[in-house]
C-alpha positions as CSV (number, residue, x, y, z in Angstrom):
1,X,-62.5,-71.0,-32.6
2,X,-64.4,-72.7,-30.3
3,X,-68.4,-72.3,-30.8
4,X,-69.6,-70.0,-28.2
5,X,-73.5,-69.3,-26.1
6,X,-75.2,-66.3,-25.2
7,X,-73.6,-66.8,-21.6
8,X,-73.7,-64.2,-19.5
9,X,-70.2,-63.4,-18.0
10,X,-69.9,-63.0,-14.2
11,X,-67.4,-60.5,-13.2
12,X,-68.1,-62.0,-9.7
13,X,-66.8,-65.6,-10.8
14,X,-64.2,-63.9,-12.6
15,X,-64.9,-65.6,-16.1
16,X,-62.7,-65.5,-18.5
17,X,-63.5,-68.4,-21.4
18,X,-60.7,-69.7,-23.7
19,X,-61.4,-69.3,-27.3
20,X,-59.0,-70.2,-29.4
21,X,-58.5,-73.8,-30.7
22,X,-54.5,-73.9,-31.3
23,X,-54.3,-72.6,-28.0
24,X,-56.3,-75.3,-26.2
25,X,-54.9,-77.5,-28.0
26,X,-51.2,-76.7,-26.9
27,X,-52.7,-76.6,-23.8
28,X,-54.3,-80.6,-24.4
29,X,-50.0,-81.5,-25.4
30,X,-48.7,-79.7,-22.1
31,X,-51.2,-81.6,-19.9
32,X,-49.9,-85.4,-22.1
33,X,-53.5,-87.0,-20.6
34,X,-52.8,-90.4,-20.5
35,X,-56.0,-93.4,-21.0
36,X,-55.2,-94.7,-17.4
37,X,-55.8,-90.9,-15.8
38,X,-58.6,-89.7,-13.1
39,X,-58.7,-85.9,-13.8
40,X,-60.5,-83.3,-11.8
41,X,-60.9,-80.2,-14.1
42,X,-61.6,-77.0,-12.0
43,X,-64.2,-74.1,-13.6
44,X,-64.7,-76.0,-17.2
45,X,-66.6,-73.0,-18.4
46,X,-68.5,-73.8,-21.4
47,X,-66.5,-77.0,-21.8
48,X,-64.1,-76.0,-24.9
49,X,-61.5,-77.8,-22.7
50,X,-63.3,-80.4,-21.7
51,X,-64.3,-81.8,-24.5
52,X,-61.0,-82.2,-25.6
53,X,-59.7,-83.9,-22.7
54,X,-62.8,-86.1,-21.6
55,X,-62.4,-88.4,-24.5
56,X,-58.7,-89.1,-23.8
57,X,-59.1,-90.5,-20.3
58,X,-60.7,-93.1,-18.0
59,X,-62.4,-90.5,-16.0
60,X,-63.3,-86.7,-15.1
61,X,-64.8,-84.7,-12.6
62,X,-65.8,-81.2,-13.7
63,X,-66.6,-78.7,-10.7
64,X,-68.5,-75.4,-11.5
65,X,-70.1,-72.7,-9.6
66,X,-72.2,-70.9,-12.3
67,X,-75.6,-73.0,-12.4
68,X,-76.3,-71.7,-15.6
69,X,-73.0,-73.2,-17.2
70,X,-74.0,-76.3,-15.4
71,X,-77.1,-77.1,-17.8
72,X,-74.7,-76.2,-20.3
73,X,-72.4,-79.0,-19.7
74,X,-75.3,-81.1,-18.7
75,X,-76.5,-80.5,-22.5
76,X,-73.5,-80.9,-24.8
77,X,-73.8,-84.2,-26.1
78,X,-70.1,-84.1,-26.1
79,X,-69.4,-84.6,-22.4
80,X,-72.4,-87.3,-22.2
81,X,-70.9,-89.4,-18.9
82,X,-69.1,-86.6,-17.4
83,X,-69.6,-86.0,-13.9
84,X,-70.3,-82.7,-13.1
85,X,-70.8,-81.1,-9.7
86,X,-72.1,-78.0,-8.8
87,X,-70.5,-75.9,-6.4
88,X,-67.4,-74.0,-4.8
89,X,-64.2,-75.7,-5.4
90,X,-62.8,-74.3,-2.1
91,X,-65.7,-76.0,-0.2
92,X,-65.0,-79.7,-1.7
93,X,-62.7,-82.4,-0.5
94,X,-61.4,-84.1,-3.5
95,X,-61.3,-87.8,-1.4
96,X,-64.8,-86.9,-1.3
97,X,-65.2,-86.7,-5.5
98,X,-66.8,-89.0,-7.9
99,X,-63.6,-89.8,-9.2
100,X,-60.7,-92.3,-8.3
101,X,-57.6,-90.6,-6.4
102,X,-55.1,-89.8,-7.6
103,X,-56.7,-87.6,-9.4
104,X,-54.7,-84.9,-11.9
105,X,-55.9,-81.2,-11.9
106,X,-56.6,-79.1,-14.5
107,X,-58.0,-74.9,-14.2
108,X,-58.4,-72.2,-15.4
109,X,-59.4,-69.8,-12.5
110,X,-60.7,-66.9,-11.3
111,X,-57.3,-65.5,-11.0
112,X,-58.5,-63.5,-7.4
113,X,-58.5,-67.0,-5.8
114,X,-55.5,-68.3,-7.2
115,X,-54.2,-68.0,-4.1
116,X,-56.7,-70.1,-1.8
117,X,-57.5,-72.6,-4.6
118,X,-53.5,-73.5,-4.4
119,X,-53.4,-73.8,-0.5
120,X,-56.5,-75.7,-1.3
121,X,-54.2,-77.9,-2.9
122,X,-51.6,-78.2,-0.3
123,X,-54.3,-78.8,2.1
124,X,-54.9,-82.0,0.3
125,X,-51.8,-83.1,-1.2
126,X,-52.4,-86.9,-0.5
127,X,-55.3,-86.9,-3.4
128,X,-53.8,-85.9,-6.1
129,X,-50.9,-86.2,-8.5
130,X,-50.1,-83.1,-10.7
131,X,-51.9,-79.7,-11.3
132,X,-51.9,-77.3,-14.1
133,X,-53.3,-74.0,-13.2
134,X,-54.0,-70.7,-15.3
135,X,-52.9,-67.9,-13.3
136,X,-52.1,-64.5,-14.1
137,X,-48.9,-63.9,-15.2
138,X,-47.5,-62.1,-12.4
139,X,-48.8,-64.2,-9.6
140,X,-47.2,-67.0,-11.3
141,X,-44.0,-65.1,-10.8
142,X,-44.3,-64.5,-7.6
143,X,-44.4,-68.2,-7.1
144,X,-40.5,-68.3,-8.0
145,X,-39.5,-65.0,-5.9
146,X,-36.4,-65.3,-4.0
147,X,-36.0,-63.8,-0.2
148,X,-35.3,-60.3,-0.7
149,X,-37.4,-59.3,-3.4
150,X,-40.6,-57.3,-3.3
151,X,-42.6,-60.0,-5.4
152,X,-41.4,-62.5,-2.7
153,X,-44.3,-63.1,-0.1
154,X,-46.9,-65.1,1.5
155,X,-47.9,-66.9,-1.5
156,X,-43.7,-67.9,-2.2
157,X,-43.3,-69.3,0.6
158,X,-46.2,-71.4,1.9
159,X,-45.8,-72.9,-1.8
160,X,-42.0,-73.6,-1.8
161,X,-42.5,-75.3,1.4
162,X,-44.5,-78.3,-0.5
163,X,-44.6,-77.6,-4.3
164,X,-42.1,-77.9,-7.4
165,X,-43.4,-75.8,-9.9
166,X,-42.9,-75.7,-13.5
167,X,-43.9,-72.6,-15.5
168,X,-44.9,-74.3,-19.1
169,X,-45.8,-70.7,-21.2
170,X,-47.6,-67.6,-21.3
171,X,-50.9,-66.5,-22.6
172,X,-51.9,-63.3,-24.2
173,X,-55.5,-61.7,-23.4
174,X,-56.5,-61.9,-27.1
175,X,-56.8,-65.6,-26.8
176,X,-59.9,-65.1,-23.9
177,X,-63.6,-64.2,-24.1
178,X,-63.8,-61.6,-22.6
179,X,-60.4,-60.2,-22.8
180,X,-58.2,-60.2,-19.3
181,X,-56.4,-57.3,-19.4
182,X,-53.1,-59.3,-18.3
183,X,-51.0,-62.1,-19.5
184,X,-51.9,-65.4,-18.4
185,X,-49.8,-68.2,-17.6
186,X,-49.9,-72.1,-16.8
187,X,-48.1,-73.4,-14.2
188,X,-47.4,-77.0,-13.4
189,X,-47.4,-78.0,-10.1
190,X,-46.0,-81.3,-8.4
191,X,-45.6,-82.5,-5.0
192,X,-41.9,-82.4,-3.2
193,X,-41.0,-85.6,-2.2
194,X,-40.1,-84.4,0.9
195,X,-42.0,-81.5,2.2
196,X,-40.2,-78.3,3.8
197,X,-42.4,-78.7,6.6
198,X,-44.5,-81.8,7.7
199,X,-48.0,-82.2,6.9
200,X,-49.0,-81.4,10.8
201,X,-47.1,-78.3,11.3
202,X,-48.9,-76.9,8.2
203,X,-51.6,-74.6,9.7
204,X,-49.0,-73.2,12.2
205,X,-46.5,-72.7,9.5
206,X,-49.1,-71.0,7.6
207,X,-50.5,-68.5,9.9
208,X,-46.9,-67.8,11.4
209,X,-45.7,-67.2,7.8
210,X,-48.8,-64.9,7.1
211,X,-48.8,-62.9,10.8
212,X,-44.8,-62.3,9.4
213,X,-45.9,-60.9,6.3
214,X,-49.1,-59.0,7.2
215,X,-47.0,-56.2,8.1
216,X,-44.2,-57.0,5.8
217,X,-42.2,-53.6,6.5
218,X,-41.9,-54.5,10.3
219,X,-39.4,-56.2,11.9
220,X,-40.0,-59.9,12.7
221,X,-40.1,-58.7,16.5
222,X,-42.5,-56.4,16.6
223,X,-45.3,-58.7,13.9
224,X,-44.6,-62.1,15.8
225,X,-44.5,-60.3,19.2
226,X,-47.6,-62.8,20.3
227,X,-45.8,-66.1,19.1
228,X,-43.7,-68.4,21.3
229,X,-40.6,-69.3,20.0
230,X,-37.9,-72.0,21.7
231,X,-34.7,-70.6,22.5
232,X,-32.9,-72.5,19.8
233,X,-35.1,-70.9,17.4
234,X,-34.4,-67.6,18.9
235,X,-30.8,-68.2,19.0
236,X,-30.7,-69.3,15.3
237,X,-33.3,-66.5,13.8
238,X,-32.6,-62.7,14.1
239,X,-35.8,-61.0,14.9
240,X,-34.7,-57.4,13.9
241,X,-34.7,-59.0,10.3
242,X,-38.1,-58.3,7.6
243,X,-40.0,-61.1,7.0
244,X,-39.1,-60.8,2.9
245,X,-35.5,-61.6,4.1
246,X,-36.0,-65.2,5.2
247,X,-35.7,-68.4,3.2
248,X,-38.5,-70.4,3.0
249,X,-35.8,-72.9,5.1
250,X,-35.5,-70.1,7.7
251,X,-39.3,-69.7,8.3
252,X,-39.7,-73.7,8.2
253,X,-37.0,-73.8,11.0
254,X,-39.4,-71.9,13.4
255,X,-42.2,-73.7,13.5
């Protein structure tokens, strides 16, 4: 087990801290960090997998929001060197980092942003290389939904238009302090060679695919009523359709 402070938990910063050492440790063999890699590490906590993976590679950038976790870090002779920076990961450009790109991402997050933290990603998918994320283990099976489904949404699509992902294994709560009171999972993610849809139809896509799925019981005519669409598209899409019924392909072809 990993020594542990007096920390207070947030329940706003959705804290969940890993505790068990054969656990991080499989978690250390997943992620295979390599002496030549930059890694950004995403909400290190108290630093039980930090200190594991700082002393394996030529750099890392830890980002945390909790100022009180900061001194922490600052004080664990352990992580002597690291840079840490203070602050909401959704607010930071990784370019911008004190780290060299490509960078490789590590988290475990507060699983109620899972879902901007991995546009965040796609948003800057020219900085950095792979990412594992802990993620509840539902929303990391909504990531492989297919069209039809009632897990398939949002989330599925904007990601299968520029992610592979990989799911590695599953967590139990048990392993946590505090206990979540769901399964956990990591996921690895990796950049398609070719994306679905280009970098600069990427805002359009998104809000197209999330006006489709706002109302997701509604016919694709009455949600996107307010969107122009060329006649090719119109000829080639059936707008009495539900959103949950198009590929990822289908709502790529519209934008």
């Amino acid at each position: 087990m990993s020594k542990k402070t007096d920390h207070p938990f947030r329940k706003r910063w959705g804290q969940n801290f890993l505790a068990d050492r054969n656990l991080l440790d499989k978690i250390v063999r997943t992620i295979d960090p390599k002496k030549s890699d930059s890694i950004l590490e995403i909400g290190p906590g108290e630093g039980a997998l930090t200190e594991l993976i700082y002393p394996l590679v030529k750099e890392m950038v830890a980002i945390e929001i909790d100022p009180m976790l900061i001194e922490h870090l600052k004080n664990r002779e352990s992580l002597k060197g690291l840079n840490i920076v203070h602050g909401d990961v959704l607010l930071q450009d990784i370019e911008s980092l004190p780290v060299k790109n490509l960078v490789r991402v590590i988290g475990n997050i507060p699983y109620n942003i899972t879902s901007p933290i991995i546009f965040w990603l796609i948003e800057q998918l020219h900085f950095w290389d792979d990412a594992f994320i802990m993620m509840q283990k539902e929303v990391a099976e909504r990531l492989s939904a297919v069209a039809g489904t009632k897990a398939y949404g949002r989330f599925t699509v904007v990601t299968g238009a520029y992610l592979n992902m990989d799911y590695c294994f599953t967590i139990p709560p048990d392993v946590f302090i505090p206990k979540p009171k769901v399964d956990s999972a990591i996921i690895r993610f990796t950049k398609k060679k070719t994306p679905i849809v280009p970098d600069d139809k990427y805002v359009r896509f998104n809000k197209l695919v999330a006006t489709a799925f706002s109302q997701r019981r509604k016919m694709l005519r009455n949600t996107l009523k307010a969107w122009n669409f060329t006649d090719s598209v119109k000829e080639r899409i059936d707008f009495t359709r539900r959103p949950e019924s198009l590929t990822i392909e289908e709502f790529a072809s519209m934008v």
